[in-house]
C-alpha positions as CSV (number, residue, x, y, z in Angstrom):
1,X,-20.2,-4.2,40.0
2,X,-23.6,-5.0,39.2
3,X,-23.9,-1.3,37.5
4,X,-20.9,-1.7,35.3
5,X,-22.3,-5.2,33.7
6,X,-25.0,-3.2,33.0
7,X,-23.8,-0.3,31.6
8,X,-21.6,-3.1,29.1
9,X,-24.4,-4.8,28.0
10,X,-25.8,-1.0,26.9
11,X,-23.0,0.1,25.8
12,X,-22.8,-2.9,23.7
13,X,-26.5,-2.8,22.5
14,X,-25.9,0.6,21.3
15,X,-23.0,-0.3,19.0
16,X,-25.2,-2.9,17.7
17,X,-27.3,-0.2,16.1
18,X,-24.6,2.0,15.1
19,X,-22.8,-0.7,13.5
20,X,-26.2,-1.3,11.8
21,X,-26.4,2.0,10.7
22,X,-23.0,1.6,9.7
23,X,-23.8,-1.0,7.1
24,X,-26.9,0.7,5.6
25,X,-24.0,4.0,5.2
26,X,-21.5,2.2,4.2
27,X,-24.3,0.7,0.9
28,X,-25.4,3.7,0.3
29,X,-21.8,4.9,-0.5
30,X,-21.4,1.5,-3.0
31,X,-24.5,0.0,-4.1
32,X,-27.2,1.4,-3.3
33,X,-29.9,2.7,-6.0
34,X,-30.4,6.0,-6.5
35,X,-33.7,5.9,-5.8
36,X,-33.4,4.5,-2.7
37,X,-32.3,7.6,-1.4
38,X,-35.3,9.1,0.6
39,X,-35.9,6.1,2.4
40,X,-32.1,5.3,3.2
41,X,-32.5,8.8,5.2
42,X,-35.8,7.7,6.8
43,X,-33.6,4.7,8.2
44,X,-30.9,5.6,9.3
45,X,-32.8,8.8,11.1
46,X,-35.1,6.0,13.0
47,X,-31.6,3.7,13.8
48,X,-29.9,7.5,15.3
49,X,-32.8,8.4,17.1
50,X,-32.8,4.6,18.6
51,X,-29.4,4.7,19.3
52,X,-29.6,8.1,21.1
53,X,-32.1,7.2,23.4
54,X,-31.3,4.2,24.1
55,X,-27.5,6.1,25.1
56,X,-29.0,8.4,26.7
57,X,-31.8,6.8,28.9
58,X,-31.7,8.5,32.8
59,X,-31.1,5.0,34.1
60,X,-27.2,5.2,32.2
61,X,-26.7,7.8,34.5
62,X,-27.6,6.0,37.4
63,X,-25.2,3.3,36.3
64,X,-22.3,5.4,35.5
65,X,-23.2,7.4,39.5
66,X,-22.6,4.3,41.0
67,X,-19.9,3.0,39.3
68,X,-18.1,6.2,40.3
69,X,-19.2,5.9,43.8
70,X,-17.6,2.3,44.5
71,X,-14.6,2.3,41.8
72,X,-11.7,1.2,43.9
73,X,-8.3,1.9,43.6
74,X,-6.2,0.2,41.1
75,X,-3.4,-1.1,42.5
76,X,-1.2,-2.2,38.7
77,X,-4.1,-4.4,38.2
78,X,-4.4,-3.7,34.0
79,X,-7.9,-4.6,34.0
80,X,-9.2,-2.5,37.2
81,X,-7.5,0.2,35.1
82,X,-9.2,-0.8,32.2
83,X,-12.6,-0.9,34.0
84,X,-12.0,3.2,35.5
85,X,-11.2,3.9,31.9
86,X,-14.4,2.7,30.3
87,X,-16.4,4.3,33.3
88,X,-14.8,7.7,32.3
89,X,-15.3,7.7,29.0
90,X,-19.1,6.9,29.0
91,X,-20.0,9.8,31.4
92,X,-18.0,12.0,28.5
93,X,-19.8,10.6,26.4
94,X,-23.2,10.8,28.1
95,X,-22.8,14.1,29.2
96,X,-22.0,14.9,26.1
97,X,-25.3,12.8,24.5
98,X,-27.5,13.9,27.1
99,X,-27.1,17.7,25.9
100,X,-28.7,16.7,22.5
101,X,-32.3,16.6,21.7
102,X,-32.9,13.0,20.0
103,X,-35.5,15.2,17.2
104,X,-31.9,16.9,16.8
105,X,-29.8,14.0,16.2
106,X,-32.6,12.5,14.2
107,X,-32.3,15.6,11.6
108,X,-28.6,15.6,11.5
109,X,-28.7,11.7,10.5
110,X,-32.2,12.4,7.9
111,X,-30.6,15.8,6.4
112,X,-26.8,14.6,5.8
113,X,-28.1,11.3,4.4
114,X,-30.0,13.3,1.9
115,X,-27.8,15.8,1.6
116,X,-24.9,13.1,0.6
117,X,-27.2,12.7,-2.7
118,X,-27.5,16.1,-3.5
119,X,-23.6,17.1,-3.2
120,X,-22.8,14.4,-5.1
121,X,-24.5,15.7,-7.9
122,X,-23.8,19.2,-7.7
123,X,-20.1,18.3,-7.9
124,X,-21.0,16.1,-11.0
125,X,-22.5,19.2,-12.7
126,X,-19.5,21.6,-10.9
127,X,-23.0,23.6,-9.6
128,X,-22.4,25.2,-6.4
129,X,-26.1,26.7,-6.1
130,X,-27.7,23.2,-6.2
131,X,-26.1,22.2,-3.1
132,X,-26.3,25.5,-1.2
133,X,-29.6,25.6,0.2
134,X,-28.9,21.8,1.4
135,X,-25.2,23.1,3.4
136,X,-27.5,25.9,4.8
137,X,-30.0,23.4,6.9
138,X,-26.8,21.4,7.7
139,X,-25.1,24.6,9.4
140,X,-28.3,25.2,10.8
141,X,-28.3,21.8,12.8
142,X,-24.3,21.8,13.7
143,X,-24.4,25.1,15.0
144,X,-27.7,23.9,17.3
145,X,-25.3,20.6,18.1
146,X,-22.4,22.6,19.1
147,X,-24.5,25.3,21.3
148,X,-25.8,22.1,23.3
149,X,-23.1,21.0,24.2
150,X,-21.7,24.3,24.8
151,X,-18.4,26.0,25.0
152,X,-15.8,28.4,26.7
153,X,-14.0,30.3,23.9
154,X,-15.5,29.6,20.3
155,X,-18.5,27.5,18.6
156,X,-16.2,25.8,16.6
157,X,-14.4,24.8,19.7
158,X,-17.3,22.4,20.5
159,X,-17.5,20.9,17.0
160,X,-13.5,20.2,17.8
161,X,-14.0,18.4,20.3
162,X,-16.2,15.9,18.9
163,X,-13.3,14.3,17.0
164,X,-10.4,15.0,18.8
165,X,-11.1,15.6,22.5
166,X,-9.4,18.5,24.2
167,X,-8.6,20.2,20.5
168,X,-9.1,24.0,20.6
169,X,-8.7,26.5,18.5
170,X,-6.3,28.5,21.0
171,X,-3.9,25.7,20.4
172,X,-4.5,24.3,17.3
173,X,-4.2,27.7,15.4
174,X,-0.6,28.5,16.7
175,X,0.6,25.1,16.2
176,X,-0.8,25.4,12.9
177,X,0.7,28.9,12.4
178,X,3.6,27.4,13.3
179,X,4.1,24.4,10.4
180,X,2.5,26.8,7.8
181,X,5.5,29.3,8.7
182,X,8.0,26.3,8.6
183,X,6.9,24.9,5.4
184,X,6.9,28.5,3.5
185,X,10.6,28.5,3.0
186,X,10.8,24.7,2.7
187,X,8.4,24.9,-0.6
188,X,10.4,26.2,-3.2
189,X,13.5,24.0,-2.0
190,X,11.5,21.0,-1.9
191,X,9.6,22.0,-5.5
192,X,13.1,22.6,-7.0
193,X,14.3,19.2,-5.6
194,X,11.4,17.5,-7.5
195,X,11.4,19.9,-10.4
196,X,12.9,17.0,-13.0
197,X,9.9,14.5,-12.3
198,X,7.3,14.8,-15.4
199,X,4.2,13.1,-14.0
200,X,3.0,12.7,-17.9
201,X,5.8,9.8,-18.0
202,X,3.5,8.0,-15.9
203,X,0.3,8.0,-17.6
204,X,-0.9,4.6,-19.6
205,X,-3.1,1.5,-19.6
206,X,-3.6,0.4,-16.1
207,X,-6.3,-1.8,-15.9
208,X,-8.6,-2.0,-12.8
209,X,-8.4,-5.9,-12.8
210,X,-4.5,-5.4,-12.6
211,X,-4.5,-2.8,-9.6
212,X,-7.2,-4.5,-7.6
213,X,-4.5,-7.2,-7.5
214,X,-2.0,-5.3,-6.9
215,X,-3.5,-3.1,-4.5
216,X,-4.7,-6.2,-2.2
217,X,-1.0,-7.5,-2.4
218,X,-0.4,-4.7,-0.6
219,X,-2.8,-4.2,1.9
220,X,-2.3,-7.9,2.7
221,X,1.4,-7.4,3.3
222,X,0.6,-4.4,5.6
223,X,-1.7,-6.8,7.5
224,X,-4.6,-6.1,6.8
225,X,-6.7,-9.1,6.9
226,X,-9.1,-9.7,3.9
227,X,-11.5,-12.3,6.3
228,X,-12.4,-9.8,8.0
229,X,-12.4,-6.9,5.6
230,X,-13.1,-5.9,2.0
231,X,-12.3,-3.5,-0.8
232,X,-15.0,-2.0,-2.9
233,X,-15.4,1.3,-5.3
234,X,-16.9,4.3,-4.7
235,X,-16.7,8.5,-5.5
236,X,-14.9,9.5,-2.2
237,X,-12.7,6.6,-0.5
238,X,-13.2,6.2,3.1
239,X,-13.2,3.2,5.6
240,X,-15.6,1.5,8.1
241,X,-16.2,-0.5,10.7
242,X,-19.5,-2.4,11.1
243,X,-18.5,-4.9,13.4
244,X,-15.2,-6.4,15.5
245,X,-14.4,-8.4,12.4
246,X,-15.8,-6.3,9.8
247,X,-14.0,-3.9,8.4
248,X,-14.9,-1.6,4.7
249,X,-12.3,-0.2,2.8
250,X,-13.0,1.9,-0.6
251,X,-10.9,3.5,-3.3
252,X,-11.6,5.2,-6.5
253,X,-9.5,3.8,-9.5
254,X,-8.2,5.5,-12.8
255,X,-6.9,3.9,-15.7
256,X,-4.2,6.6,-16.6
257,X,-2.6,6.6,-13.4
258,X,-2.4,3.4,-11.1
259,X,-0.7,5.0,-8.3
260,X,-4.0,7.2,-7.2
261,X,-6.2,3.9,-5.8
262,X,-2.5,2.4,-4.4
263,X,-2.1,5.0,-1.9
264,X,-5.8,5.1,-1.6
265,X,-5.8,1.4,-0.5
266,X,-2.8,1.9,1.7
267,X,-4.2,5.4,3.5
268,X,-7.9,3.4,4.2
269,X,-6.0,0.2,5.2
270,X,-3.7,2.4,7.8
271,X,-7.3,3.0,9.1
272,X,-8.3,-0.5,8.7
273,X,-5.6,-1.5,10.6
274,X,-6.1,0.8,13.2
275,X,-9.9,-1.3,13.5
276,X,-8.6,-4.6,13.3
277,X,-5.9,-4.0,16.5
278,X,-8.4,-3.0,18.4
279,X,-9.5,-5.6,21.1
280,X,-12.6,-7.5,19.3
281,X,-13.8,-8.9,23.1
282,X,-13.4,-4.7,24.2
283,X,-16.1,-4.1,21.0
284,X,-18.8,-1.4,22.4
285,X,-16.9,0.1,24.7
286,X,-14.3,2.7,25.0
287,X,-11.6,0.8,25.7
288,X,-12.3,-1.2,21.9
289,X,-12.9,2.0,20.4
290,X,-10.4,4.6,18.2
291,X,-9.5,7.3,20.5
292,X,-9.8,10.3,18.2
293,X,-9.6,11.2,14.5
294,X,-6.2,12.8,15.0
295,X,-4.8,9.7,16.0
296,X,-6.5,7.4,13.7
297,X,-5.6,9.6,11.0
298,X,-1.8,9.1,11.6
299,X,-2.2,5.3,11.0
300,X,-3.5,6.1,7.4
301,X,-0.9,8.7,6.7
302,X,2.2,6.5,8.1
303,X,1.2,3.8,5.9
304,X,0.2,5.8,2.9
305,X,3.5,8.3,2.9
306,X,6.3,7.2,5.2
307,X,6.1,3.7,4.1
308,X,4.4,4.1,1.0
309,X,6.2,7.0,-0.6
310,X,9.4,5.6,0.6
311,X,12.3,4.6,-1.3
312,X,12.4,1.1,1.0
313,X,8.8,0.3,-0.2
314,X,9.8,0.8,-4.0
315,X,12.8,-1.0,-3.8
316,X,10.8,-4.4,-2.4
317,X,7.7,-3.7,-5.2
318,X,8.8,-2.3,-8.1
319,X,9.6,-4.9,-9.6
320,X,6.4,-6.6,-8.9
321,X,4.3,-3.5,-10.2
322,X,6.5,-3.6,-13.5
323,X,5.2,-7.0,-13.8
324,X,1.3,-6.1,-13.1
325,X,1.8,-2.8,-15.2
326,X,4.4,-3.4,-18.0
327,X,3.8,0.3,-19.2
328,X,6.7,1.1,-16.3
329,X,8.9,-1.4,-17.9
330,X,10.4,1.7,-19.9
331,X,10.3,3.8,-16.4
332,X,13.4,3.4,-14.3
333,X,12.6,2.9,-10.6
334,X,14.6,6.4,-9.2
335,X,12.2,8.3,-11.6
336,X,8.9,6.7,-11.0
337,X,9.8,7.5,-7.0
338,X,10.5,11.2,-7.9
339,X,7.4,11.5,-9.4
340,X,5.3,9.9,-6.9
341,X,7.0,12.2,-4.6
342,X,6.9,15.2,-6.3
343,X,6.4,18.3,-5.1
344,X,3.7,20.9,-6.5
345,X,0.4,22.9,-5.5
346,X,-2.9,21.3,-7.0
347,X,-6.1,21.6,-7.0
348,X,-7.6,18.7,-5.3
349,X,-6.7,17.9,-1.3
350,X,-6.7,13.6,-1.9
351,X,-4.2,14.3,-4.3
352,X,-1.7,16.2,-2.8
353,X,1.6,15.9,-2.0
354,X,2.7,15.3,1.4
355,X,4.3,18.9,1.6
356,X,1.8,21.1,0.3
357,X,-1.3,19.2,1.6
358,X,-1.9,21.0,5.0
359,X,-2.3,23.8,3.1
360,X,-5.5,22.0,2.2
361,X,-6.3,21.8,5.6
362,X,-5.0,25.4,6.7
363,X,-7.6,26.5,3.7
364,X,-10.4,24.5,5.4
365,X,-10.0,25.1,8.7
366,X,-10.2,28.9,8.2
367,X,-13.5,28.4,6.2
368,X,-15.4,26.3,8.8
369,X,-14.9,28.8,11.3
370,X,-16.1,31.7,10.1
371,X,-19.4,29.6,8.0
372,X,-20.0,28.0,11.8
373,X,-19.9,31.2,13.8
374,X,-21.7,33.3,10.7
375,X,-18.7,35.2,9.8
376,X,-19.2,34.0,6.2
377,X,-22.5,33.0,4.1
378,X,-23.2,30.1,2.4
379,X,-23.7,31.6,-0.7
380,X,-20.2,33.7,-0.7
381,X,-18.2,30.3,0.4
382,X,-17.3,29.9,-3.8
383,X,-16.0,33.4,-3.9
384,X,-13.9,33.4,-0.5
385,X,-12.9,29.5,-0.9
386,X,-11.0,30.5,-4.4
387,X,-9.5,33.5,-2.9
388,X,-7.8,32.3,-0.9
389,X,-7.1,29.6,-1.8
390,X,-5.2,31.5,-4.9
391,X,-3.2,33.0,-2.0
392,X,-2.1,29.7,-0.5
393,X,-1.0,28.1,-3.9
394,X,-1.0,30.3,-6.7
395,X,-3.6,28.5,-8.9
396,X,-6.6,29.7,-10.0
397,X,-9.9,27.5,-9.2
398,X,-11.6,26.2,-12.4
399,X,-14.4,25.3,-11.2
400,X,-16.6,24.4,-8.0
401,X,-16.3,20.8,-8.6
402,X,-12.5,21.0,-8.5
403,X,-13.3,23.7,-5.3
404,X,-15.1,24.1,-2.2
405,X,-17.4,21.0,-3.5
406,X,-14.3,18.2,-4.0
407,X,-14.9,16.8,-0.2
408,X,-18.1,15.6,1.2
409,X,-17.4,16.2,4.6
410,X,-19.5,19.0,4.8
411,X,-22.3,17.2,2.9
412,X,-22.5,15.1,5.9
413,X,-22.2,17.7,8.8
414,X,-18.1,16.9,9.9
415,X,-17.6,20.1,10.7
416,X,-13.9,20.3,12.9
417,X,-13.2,17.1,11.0
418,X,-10.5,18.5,8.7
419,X,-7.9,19.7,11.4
420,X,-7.3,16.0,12.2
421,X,-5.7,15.3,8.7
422,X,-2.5,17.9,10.1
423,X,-2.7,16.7,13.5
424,X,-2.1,12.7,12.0
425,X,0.3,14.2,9.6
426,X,2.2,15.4,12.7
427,X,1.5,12.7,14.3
428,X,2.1,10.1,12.0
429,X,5.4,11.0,11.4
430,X,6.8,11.5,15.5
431,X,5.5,8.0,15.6
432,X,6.8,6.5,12.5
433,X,10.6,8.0,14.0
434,X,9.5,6.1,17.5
435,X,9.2,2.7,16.2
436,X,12.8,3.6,13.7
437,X,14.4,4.1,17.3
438,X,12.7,1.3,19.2
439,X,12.4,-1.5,17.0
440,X,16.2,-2.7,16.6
441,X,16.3,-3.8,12.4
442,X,13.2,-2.4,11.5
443,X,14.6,-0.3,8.5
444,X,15.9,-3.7,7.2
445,X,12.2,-5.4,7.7
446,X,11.1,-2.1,5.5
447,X,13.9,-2.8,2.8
448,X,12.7,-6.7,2.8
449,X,9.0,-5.7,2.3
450,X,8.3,-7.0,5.8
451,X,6.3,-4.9,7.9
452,X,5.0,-7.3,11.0
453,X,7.3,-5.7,13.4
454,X,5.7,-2.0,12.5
455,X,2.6,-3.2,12.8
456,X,3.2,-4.6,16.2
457,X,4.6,-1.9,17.4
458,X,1.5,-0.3,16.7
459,X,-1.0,-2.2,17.8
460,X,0.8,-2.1,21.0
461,X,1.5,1.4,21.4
462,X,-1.7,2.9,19.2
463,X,-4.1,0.5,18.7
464,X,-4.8,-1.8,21.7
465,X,-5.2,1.1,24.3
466,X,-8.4,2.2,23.0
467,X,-9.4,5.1,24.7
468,X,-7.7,4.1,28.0
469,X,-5.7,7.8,27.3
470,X,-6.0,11.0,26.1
471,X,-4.4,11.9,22.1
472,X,-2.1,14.0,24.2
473,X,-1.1,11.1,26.6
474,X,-0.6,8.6,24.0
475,X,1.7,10.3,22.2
476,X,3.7,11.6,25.0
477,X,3.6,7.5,25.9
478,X,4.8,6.5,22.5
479,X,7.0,9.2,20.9
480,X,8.6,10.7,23.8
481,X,7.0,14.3,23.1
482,X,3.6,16.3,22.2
483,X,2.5,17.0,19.1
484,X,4.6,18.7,17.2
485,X,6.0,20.0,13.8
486,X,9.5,19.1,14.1
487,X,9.2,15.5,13.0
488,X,7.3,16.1,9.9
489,X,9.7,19.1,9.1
490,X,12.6,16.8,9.9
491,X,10.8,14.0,7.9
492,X,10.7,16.6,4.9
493,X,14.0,17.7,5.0
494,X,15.8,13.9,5.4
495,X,13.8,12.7,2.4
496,X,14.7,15.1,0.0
497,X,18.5,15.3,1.2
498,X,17.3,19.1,2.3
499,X,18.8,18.5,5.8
């Protein structure tokens, strides 16, 4: 197995550098000076570049050939299993590397870093045009990136696959079609349900100091542990790993309404658990590595909306957010959860409701098909993003900032990115009825504020395999099914007393 201890220390040496990389991203998000922008890019071009070759060298393939050839049989020997596994997923992942020029991925990493910079000021200014030409040379590159690595049916297809392998559009649209068809009559029942709940009864003083305590009382009940993590502030909340015991969450807080960095903090610490189950001696390989965005994505939306949004989780804290926030003093507790769970089509994706927000989704995926095949031109994105967009919710678009420039995914080339939000919605909530079924007094532990034996559950089912199965597998393993809609329409319906 001389071949496999070499393709580990590789492997390993090549998260090294993207965990590097990670760091210098992950500063540039927080603290780093503006200026500092032009050579931020030149770095983290050389670290991608570095990374890709090293990934890439003919000598990995060699390694993964002969691990291949003398693999034996695993005979319910876990880490035999464990070893086929990793072998696997680095010749998908090499053959997939090996397709891409490194002057390619060195672009991609230079042009998105720079390009971050520029959206962010174009949405500032609500200017469309400044960031055009800038989401032109970005196409450019993904479209390259997806033609190397080629594809049956669609461009897009190959972008998909990056983030959540085996997705397609042949069976993401229907499925897709499918919730959008389910949720059409659900809206106005769900709307009406929530009707009552005046969201102005919420504004008032809430003082930063105040919710970052708050907030990490939390995300420390969750599990989420703070030695090995940390909060900080930025424009667009995300979270990152740079390390086995090193994990970055961020949130964006406003002083009218506490409740937006909350379930920001609860959505990025779903995902921060998700990095902190996986195995830390497993680091650099597959097997200590998230298995795709669709399933990492459910860990954030479980945490932020089934337990978050729940009437169990208000029960246990509202008392103690009264106490950080006296401005809810005069709010009772069955009003503040109505509101925080209210219903109604808005502008901006990160603060939607739960119903109405793969609508978000439904808008974007349509969008980043037709700009990736050339079906639609940069410069008419504005026009067809608040069209139809005005068809999906009935609200007019004020302005680009508030439009097609409110996400920076694009900025930094995630193309097939935003399908994984619906598929962990879905999945977030076949799992979340799993644990309900298998976890004997687990809706009591959720009443009590206690959520160990969720967590658990998790790792063992979610986060611990790595990549040792495919999204599909895992969730068959763990829920019993295949992705699906009926959970989250179930979900939908139980909540609201619609069922």
């Amino acid at each position: 197995m001389h071949a496999y201890d070499l393709l580990l220390q590789r492997s390993r040496e090549v998260a090294g550098y993207n965990s590097t990389a990670s760091v210098l991203a992950w500063d540039q998000e927080t603290y780093m000076p503006e200026k500092a922008a032009p050579y931020r890019a030149e770095q983290l071009a050389q670290l991608a570049g570095l990374a890709h070759r090293l990934a890439t060298a003919a000598e990995v393939g060699d390694w993964i050939k002969a691990c291949e050839d003398i693999m034996p049989a695993c005979a319910d020997d876990l880490e035999c299993e464990l070893r086929q596994a990793n072998v696997r997923e680095w010749r998908r992942d090499y053959d997939r590397a090996t397709k891409l020029p490194g002057r390619l991925v060195e672009d991609l990493a230079k042009t998105t870093s720079l390009a971050r910079e520029h959206w962010a000021k174009a949405r500032g200014a609500s200017d469309f045009s400044a960031f055009a030409p800038w989401l032109e040379k970005i196409l450019g590159l993904v479209r390259e990136q997806a033609d190397c690595w080629g594809y049956e049916d669609q461009r897009y297809d190959a972008l998909l696959d990056a983030y959540e392998p085996g997705a397609r559009v042949a069976t993401l649209a229907p499925l897709f079609d499918d919730l959008q068809a389910r949720l059409a009559p659900l809206l106005p029942r769900l709307r009406a349900a929530t009707a009552s709940a005046d969201p102005k009864r919420l504004e008032g003083s809430y003082p930063v100091a105040a919710q970052q305590r708050f907030d990490r009382r939390v995300a420390e009940s969750m599990g989420f542990d703070f030695e090995a993590g940390r909060i900080d502030s930025t424009v667009h909340p995300f979270c990152t790993e740079m390390g086995p015991r090193d994990c970055r969450l961020t949130t964006r807080y406003n002083e009218n309404d506490f409740t937006s960095a909350l379930f920001g903090v609860m959505h990025e610490a779903g995902h921060g658990l998700y990095t902190q189950g996986l195995r830390p001696e497993q680091f650099g390989t597959p097997m200590g590595t998230y298995l795709s965005l669709g399933i990492h994505e459910s860990q954030s939306r479980l945490w932020e909306n089934q337990v978050g949004r729940s009437r169990a989780f208000w029960g246990h804290w509202y008392a103690e957010a009264v106490e950080q926030f006296p401005r809810l003093a005069s709010l009772p507790q069955a009003d503040f959860w109505l509101i925080v769970n209210r219903v109604e089509p808005s502008l901006i994706r990160v603060e939607a409701d739960e119903a109405t927000y793969n609508l978000h989704i439904v808008l974007r995926f349509e969008l980043e098909q037709k700009l990736v095949a050339g079906d639609l031109a940069v410069s008419d994105l504005p026009a067809a993003w608040n069209a139809r967009f005005e068809e999906l919710f009935q609200i007019p678009v004020p302005d680009d900032r508030r439009g097609c420039l409110q996400d920076t995914h694009w900025a930094l080339g995630l193309f097939g990115y935003f399908p994984t939000y619906t598929l962990g919605t879905l999945n977030a909530a076949q799992l979340f009825d799993a644990a309900l079924a298998r976890v004997p007094g687990l809706e009591d532990d959720l009443q009590a504020g206690k959520y160990a034996r969720l967590l658990a559950w998790l790792r063992e089912h979610v986060h611990e395999p790595g990549r040792r199965f495919s999204p599909a597998e895992l969730m068959i393993r763990a829920t019993g099914s295949p992705t699906g809609a009926d959970a989250f329409i179930n979900y939908l319906q139980a909540k609201y007393a619609l069922a």
